[in-house]
mmCIF file as gemmi writes it, N, C-alpha and C atoms, coordinates in Angstrom:
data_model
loop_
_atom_site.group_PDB
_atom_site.id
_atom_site.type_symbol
_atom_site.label_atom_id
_atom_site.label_alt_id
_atom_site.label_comp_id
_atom_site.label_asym_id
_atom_site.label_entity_id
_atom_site.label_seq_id
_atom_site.pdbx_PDB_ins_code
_atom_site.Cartn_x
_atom_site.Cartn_y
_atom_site.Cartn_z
_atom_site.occupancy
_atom_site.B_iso_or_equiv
_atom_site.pdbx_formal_charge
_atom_site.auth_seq_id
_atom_site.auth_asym_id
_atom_site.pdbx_PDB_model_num
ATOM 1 N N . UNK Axp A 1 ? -1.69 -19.066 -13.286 1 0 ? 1 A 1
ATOM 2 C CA . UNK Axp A 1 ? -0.403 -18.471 -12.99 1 0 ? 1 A 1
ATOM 3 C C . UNK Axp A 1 ? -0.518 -17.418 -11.896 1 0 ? 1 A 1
ATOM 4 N N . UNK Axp A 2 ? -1.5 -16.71 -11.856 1 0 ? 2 A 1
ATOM 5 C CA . UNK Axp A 2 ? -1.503 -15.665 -10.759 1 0 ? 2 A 1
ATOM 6 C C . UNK Axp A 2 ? -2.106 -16.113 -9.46 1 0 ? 2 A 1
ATOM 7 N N . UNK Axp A 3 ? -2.642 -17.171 -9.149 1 0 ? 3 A 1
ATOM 8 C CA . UNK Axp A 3 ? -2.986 -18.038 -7.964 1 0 ? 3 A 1
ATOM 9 C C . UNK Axp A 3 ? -2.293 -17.789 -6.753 1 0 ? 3 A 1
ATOM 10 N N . UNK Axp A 4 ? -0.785 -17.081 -7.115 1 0 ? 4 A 1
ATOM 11 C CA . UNK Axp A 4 ? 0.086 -17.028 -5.984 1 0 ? 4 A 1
ATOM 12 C C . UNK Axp A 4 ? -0.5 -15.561 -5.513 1 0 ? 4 A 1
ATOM 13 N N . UNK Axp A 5 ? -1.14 -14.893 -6.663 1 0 ? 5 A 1
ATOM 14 C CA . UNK Axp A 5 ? -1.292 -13.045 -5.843 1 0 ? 5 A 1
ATOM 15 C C . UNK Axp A 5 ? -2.08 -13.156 -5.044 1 0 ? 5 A 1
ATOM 16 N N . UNK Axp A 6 ? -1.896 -12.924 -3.659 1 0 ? 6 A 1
ATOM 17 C CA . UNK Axp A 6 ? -2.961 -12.779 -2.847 1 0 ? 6 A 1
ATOM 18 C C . UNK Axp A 6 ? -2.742 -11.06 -2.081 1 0 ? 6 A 1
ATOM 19 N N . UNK Axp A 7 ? -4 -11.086 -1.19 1 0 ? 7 A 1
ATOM 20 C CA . UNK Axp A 7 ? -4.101 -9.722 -0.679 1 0 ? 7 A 1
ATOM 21 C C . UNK Axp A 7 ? -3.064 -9.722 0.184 1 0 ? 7 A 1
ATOM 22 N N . UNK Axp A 8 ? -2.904 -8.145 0.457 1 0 ? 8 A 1
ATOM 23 C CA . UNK Axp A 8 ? -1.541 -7.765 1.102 1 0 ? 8 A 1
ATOM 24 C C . UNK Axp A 8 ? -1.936 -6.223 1.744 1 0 ? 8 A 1
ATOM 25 N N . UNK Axp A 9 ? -3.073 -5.839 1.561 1 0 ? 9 A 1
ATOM 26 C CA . UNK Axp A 9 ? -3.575 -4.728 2.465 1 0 ? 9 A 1
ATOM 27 C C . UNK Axp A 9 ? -4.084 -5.3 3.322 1 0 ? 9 A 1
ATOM 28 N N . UNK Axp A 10 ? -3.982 -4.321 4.502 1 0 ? 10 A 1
ATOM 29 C CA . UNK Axp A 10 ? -4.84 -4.391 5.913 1 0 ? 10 A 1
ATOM 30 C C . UNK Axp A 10 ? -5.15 -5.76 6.722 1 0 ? 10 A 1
ATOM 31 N N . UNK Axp A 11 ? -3.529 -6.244 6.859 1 0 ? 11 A 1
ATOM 32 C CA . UNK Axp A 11 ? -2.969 -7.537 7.314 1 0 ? 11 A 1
ATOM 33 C C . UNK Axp A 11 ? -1.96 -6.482 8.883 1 0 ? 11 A 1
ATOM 34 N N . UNK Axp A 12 ? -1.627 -7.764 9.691 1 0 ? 12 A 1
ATOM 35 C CA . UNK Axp A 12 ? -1.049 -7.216 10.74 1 0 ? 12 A 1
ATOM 36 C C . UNK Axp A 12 ? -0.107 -8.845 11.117 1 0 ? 12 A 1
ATOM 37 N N . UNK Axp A 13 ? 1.284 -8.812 11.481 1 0 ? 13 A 1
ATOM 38 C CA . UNK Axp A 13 ? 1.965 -8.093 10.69 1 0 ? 13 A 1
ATOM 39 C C . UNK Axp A 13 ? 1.733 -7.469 9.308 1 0 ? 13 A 1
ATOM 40 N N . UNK Axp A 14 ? 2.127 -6.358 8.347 1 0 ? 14 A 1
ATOM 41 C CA . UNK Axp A 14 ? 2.27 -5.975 7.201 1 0 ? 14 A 1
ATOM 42 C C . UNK Axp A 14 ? 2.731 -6.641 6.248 1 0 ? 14 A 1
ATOM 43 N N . UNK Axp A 15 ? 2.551 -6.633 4.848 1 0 ? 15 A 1
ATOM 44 C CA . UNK Axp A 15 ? 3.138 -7.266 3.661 1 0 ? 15 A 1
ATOM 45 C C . UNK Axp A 15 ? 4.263 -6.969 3.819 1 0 ? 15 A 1
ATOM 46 N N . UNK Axp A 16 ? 5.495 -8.263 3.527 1 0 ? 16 A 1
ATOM 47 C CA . UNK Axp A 16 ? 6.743 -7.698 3.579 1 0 ? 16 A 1
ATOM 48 C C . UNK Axp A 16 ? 7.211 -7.699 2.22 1 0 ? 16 A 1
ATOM 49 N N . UNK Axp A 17 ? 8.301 -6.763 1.94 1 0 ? 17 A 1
ATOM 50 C CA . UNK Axp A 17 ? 9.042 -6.759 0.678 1 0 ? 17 A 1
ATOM 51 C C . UNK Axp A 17 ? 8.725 -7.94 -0.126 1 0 ? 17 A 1
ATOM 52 N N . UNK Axp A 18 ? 9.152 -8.993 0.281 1 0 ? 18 A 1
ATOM 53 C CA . UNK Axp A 18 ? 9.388 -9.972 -0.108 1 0 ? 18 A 1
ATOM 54 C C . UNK Axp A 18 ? 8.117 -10.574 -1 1 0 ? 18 A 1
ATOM 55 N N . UNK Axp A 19 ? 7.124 -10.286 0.06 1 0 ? 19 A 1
ATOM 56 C CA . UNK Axp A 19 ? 5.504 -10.741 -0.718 1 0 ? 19 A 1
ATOM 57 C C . UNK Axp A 19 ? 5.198 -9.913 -2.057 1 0 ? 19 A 1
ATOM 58 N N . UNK Axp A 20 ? 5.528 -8.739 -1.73 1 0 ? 20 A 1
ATOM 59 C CA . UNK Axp A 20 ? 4.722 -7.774 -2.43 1 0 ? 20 A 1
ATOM 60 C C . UNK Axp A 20 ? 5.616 -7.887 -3.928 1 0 ? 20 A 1
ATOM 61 N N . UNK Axp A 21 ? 7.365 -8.133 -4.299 1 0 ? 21 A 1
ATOM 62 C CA . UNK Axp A 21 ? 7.903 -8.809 -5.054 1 0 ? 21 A 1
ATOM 63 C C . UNK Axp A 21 ? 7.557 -9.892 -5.524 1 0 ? 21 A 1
ATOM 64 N N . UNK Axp A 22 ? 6.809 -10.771 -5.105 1 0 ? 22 A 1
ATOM 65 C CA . UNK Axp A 22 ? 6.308 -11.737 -5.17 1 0 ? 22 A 1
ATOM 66 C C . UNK Axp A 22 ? 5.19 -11.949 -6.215 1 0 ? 22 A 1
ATOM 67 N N . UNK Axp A 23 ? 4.217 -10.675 -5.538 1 0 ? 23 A 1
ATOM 68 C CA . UNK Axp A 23 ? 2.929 -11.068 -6.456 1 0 ? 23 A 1
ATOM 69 C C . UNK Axp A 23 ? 3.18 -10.02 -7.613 1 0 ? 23 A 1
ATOM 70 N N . UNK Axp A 24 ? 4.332 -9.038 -7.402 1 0 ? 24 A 1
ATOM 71 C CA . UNK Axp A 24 ? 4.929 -7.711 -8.603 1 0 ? 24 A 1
ATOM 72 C C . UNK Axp A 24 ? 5.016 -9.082 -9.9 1 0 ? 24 A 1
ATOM 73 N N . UNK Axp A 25 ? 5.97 -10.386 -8.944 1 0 ? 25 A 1
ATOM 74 C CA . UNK Axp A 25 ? 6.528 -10.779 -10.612 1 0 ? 25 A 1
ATOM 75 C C . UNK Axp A 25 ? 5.726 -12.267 -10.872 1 0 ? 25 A 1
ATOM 76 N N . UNK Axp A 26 ? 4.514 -12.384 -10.043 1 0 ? 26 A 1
ATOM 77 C CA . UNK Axp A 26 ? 3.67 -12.977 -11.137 1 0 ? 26 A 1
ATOM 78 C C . UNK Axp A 26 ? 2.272 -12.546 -12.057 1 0 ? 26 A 1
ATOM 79 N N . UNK Axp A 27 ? 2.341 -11.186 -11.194 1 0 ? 27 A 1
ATOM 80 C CA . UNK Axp A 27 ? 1.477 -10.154 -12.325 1 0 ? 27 A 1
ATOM 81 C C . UNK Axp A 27 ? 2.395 -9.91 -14.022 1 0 ? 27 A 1
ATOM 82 N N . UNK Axp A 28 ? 3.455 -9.485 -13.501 1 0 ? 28 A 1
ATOM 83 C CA . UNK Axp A 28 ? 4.347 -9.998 -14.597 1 0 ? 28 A 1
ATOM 84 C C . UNK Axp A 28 ? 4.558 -10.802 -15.689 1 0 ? 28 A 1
ATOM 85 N N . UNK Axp A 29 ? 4.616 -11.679 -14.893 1 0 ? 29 A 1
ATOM 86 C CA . UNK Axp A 29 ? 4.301 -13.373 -15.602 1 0 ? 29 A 1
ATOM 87 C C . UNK Axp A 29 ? 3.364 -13.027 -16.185 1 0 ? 29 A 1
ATOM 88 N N . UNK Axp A 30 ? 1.844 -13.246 -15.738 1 0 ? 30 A 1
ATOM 89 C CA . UNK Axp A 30 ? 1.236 -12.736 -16.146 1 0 ? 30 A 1
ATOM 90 C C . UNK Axp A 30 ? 1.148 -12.061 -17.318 1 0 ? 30 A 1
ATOM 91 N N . UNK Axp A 31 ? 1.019 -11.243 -17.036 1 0 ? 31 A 1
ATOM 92 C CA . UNK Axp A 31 ? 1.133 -9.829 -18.299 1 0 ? 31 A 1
ATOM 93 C C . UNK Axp A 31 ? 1.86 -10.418 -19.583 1 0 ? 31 A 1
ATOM 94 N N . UNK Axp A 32 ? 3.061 -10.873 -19.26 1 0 ? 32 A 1
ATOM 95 C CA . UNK Axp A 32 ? 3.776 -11.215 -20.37 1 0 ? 32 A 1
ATOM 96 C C . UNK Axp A 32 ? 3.768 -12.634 -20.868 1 0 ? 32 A 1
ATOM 97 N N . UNK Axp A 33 ? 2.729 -13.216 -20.136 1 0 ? 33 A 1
ATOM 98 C CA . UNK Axp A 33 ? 2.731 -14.797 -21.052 1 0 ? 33 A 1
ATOM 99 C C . UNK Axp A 33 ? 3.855 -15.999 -20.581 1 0 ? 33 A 1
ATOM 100 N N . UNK Axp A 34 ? 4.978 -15.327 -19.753 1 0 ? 34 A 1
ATOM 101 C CA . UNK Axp A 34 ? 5.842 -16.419 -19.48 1 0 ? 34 A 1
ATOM 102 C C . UNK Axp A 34 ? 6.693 -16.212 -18.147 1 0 ? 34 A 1
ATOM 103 N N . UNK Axp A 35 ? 6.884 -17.496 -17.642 1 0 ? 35 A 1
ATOM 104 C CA . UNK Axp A 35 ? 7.651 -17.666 -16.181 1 0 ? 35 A 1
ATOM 105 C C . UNK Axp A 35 ? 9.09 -17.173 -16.747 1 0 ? 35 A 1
ATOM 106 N N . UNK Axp A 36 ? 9.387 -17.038 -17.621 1 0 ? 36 A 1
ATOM 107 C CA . UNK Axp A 36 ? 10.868 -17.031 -17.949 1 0 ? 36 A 1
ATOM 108 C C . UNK Axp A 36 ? 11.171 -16.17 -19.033 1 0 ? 36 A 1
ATOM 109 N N . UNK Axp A 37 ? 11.684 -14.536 -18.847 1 0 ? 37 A 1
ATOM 110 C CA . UNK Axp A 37 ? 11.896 -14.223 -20.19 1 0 ? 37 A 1
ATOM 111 C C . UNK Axp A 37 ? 12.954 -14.925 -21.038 1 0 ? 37 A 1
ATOM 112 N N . UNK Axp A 38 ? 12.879 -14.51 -22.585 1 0 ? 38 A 1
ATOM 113 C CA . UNK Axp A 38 ? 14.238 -14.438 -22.744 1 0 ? 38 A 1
ATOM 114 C C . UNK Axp A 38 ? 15.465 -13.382 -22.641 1 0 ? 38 A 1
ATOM 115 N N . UNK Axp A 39 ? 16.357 -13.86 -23.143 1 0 ? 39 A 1
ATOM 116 C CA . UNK Axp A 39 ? 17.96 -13.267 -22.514 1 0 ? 39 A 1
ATOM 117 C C . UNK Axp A 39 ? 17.472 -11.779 -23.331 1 0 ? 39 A 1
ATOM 118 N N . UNK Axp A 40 ? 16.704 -11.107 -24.182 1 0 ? 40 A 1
ATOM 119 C CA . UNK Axp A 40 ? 16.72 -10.191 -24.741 1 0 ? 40 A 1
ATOM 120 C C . UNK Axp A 40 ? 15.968 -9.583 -24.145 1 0 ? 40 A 1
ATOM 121 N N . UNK Axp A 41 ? 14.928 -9.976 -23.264 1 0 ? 41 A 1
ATOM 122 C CA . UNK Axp A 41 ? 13.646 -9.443 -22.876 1 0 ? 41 A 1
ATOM 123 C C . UNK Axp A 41 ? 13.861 -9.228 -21.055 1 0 ? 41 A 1
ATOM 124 N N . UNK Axp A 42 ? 14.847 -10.207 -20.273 1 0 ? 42 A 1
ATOM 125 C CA . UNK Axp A 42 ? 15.602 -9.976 -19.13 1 0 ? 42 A 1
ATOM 126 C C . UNK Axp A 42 ? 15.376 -8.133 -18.294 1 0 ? 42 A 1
ATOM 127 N N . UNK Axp A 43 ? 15.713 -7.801 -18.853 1 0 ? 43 A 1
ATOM 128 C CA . UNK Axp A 43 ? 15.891 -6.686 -18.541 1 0 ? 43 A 1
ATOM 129 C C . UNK Axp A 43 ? 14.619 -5.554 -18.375 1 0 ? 43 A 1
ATOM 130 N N . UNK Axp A 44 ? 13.969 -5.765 -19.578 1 0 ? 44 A 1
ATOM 131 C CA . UNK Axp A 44 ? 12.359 -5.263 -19.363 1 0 ? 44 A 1
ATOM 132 C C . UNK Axp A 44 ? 11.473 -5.739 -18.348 1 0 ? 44 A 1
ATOM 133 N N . UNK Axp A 45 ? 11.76 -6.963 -18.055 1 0 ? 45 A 1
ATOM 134 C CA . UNK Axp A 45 ? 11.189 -7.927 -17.471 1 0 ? 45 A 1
ATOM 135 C C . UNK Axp A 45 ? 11.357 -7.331 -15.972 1 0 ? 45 A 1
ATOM 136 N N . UNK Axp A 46 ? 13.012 -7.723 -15.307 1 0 ? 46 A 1
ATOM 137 C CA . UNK Axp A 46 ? 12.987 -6.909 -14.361 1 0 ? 46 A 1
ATOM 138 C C . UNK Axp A 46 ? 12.875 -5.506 -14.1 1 0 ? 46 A 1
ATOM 139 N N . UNK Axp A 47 ? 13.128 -4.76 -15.068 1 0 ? 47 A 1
ATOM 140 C CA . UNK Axp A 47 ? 12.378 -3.493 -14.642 1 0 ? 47 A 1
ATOM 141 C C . UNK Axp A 47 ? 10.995 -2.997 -14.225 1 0 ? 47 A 1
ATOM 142 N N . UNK Axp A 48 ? 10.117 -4.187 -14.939 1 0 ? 48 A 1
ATOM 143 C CA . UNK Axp A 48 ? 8.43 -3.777 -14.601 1 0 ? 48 A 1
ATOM 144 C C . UNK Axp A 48 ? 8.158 -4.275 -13.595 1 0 ? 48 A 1
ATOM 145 N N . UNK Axp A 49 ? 9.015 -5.841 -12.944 1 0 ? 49 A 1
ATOM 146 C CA . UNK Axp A 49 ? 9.192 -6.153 -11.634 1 0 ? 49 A 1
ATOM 147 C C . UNK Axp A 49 ? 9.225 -5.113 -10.739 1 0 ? 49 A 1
ATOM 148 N N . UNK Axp A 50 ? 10.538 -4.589 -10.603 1 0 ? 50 A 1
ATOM 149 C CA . UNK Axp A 50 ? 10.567 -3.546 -9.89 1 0 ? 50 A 1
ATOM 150 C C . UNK Axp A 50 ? 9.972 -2.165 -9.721 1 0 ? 50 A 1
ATOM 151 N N . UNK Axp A 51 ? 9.697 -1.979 -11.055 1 0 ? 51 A 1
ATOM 152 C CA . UNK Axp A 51 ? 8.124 -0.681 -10.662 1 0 ? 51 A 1
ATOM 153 C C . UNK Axp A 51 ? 6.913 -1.081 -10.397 1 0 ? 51 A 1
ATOM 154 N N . UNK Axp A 52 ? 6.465 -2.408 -10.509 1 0 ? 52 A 1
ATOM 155 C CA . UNK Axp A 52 ? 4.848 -2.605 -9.645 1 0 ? 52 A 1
ATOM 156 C C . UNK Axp A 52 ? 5.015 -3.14 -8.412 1 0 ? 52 A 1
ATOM 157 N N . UNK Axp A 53 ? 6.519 -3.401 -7.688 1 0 ? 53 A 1
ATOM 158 C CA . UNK Axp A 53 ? 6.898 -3.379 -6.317 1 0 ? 53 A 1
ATOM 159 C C . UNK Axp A 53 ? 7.058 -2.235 -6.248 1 0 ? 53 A 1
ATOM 160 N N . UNK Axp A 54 ? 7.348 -1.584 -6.518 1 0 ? 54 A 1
ATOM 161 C CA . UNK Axp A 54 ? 7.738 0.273 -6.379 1 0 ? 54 A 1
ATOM 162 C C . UNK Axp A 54 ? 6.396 0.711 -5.931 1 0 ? 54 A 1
ATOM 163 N N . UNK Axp A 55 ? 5.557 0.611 -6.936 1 0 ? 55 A 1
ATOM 164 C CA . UNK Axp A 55 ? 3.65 1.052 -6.385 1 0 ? 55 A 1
ATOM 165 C C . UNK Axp A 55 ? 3.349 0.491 -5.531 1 0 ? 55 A 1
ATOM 166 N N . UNK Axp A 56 ? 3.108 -1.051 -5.629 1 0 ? 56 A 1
ATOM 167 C CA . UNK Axp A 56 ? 2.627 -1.628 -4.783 1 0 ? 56 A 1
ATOM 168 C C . UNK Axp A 56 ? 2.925 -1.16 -3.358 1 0 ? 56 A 1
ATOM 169 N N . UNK Axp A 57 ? 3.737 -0.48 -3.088 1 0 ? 57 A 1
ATOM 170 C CA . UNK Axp A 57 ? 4.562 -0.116 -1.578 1 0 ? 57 A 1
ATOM 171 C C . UNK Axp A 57 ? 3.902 0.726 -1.328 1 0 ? 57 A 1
ATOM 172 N N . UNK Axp A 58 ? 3.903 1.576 -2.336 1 0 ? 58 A 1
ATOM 173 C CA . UNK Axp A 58 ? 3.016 3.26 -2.51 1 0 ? 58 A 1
ATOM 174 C C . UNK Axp A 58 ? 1.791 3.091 -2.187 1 0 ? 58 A 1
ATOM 175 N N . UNK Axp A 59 ? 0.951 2.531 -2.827 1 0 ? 59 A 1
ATOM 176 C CA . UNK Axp A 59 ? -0.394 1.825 -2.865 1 0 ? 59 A 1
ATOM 177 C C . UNK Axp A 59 ? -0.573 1.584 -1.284 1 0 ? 59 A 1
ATOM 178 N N . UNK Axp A 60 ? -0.211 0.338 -0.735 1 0 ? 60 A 1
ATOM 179 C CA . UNK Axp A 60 ? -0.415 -0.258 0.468 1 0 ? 60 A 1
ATOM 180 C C . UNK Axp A 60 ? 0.077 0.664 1.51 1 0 ? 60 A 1
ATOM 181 N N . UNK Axp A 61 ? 0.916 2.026 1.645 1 0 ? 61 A 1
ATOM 182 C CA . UNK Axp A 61 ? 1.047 2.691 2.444 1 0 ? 61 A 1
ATOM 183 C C . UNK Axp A 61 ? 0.082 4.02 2.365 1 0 ? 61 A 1
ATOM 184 N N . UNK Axp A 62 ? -0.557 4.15 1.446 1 0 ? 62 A 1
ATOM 185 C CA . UNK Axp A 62 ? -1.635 5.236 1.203 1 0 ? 62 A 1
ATOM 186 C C . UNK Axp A 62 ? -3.303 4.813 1.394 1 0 ? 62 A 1
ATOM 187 N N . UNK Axp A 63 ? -3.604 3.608 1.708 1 0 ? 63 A 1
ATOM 188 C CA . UNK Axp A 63 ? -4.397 2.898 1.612 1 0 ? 63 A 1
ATOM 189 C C . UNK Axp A 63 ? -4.881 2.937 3.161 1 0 ? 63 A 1
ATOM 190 N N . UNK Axp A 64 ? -6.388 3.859 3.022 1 0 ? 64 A 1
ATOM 191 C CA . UNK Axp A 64 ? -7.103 4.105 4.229 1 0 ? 64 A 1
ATOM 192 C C . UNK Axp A 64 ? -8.019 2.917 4.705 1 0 ? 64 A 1
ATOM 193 N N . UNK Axp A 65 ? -8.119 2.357 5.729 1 0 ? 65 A 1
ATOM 194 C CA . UNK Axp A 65 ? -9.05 1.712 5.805 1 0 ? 65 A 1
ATOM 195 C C . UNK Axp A 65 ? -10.166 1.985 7.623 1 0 ? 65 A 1
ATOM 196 N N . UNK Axp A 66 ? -10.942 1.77 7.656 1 0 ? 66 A 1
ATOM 197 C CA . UNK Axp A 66 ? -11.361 1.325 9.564 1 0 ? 66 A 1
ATOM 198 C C . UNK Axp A 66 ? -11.747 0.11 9.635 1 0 ? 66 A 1
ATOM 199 N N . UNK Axp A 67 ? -11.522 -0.642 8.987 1 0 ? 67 A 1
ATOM 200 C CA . UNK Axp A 67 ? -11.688 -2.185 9.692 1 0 ? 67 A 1
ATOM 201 C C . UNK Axp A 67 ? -10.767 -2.569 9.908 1 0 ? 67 A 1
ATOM 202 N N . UNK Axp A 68 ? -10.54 -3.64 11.066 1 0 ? 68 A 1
ATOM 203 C CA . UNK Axp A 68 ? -8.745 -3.907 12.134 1 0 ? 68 A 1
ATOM 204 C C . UNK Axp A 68 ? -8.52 -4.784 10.96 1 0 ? 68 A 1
ATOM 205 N N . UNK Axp A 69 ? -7.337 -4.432 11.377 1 0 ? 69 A 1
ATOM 206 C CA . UNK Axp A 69 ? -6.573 -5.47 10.474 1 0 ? 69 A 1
ATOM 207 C C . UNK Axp A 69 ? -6.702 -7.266 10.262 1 0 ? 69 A 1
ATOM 208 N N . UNK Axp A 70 ? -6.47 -7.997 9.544 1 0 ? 70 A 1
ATOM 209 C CA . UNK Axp A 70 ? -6.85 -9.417 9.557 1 0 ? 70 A 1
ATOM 210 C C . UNK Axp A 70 ? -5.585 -10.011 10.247 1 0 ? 70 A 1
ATOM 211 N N . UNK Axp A 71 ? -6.088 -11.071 10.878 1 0 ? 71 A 1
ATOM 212 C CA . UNK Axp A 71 ? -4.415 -11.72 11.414 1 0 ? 71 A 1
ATOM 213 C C . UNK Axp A 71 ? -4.034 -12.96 10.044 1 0 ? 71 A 1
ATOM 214 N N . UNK Axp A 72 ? -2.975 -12.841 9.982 1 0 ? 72 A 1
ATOM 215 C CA . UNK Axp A 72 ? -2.401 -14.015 8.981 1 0 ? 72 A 1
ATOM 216 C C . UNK Axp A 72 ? -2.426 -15.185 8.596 1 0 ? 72 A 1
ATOM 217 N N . UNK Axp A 73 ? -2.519 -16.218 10.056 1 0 ? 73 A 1
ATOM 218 C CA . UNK Axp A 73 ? -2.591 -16.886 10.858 1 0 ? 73 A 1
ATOM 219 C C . UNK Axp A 73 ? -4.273 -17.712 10.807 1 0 ? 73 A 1
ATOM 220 N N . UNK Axp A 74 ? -5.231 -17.045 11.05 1 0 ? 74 A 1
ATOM 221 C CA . UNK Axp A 74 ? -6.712 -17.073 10.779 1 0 ? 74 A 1
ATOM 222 C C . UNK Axp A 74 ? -7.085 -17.241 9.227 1 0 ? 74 A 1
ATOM 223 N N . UNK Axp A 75 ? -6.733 -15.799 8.647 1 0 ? 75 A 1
ATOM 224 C CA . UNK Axp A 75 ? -6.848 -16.2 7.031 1 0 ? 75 A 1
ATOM 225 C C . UNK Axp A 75 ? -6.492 -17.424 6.72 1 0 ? 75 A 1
ATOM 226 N N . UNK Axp A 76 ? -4.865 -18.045 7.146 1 0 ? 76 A 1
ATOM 227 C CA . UNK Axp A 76 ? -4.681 -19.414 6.512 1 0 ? 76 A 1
ATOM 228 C C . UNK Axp A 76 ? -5.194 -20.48 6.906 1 0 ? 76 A 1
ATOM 229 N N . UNK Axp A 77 ? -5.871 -20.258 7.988 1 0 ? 77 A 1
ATOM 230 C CA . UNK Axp A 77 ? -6.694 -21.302 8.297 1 0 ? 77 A 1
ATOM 231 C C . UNK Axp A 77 ? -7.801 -21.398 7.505 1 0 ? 77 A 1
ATOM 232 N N . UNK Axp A 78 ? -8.69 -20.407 7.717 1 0 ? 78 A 1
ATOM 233 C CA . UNK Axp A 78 ? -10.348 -20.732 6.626 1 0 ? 78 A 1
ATOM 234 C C . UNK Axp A 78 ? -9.693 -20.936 5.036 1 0 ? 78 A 1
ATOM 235 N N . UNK Axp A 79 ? -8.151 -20.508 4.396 1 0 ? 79 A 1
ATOM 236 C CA . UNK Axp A 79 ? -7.953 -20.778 3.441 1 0 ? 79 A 1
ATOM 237 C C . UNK Axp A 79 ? -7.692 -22.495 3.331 1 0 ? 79 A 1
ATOM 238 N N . UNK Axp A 80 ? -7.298 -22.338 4.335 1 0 ? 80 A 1
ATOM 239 C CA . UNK Axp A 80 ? -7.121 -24.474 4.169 1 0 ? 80 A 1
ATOM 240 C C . UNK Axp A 80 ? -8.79 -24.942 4.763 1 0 ? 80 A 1
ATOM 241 N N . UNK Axp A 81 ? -9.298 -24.436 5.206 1 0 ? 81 A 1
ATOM 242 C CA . UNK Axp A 81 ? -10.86 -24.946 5.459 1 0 ? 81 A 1
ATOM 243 C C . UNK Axp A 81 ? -11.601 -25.021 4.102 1 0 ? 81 A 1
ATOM 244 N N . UNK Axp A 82 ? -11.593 -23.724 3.517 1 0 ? 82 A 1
ATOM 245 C CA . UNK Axp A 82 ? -12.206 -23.698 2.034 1 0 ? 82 A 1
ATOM 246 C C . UNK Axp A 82 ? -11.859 -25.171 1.667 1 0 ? 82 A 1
ATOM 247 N N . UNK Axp A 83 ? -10.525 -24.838 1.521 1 0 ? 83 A 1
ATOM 248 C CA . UNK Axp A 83 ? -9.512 -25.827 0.38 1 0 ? 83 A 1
ATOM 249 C C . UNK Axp A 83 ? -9.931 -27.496 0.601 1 0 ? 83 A 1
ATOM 250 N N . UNK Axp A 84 ? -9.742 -27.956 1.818 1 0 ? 84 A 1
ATOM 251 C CA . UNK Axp A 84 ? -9.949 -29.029 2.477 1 0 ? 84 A 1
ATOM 252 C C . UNK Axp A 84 ? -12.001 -29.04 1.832 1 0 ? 84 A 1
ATOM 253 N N . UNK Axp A 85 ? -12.791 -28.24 2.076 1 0 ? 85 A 1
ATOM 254 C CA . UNK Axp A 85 ? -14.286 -28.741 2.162 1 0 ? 85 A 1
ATOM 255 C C . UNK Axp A 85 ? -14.166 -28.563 0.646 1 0 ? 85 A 1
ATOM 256 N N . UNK Axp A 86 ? -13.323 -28.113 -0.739 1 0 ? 86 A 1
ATOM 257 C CA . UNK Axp A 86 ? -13.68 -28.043 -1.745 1 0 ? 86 A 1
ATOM 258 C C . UNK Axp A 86 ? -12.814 -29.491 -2.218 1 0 ? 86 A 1
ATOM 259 N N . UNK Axp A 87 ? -11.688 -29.596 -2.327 1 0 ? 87 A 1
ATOM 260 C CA . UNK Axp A 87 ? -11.029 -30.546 -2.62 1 0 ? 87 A 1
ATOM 261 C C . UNK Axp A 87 ? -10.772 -31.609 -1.744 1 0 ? 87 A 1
ATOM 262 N N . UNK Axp A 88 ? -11.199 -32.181 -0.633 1 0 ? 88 A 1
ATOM 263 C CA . UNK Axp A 88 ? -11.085 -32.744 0.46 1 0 ? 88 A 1
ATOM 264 C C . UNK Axp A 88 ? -9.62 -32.934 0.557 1 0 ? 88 A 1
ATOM 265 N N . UNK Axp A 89 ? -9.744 -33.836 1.783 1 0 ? 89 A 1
ATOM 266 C CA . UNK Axp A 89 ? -8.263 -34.097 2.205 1 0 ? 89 A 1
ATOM 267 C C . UNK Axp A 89 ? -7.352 -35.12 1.454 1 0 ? 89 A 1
ATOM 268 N N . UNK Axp A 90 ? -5.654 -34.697 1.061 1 0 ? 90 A 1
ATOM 269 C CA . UNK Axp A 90 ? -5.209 -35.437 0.801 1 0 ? 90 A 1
ATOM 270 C C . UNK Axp A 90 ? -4.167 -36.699 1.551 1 0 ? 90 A 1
């Protein structure tokens, strides 16, 4: 289930909202055992969404590094190189 979290520091462009929501609500998932709360649990659910996007922002803007940033672009390439020499081609 968490396969989708990937890194999101010291990228260029930056993690956008969107990502960092992203991997907030499958840590989530995560955490709580299911893609889907129920109608009672809704609400908890999105709230912890929205506070480990809340950090996560915090986090990745406080976050010192000196090595340049990675390009996006490159990463997804050696990620489909891995992928391709582990599972070959489909």
């Amino acid at each position: 289930m968490c396969r989708n979290i990937r890194t999101l520091a010291n990228f260029e462009p930056p993690a956008t909202t969107d990502e960092i929501e992203a991997a907030a609500l499958q840590y989530v998932r995560k955490v709580a055992g299911t893609t889907h709360p129920s109608r009672a649990n809704e609400e908890a659910f999105a709230r912890a969404v929205a506070a480990i996007t809340a950090q996560t922002h915090l986090l990745l803007d406080e976050l010192v590094t000196t090595a340049p940033p990675k390009d996006r672009e490159v990463e997804a390439a050696k990620a489909r190189a891995r992928n391709e020499a582990r599972f070959g081609s489909r």
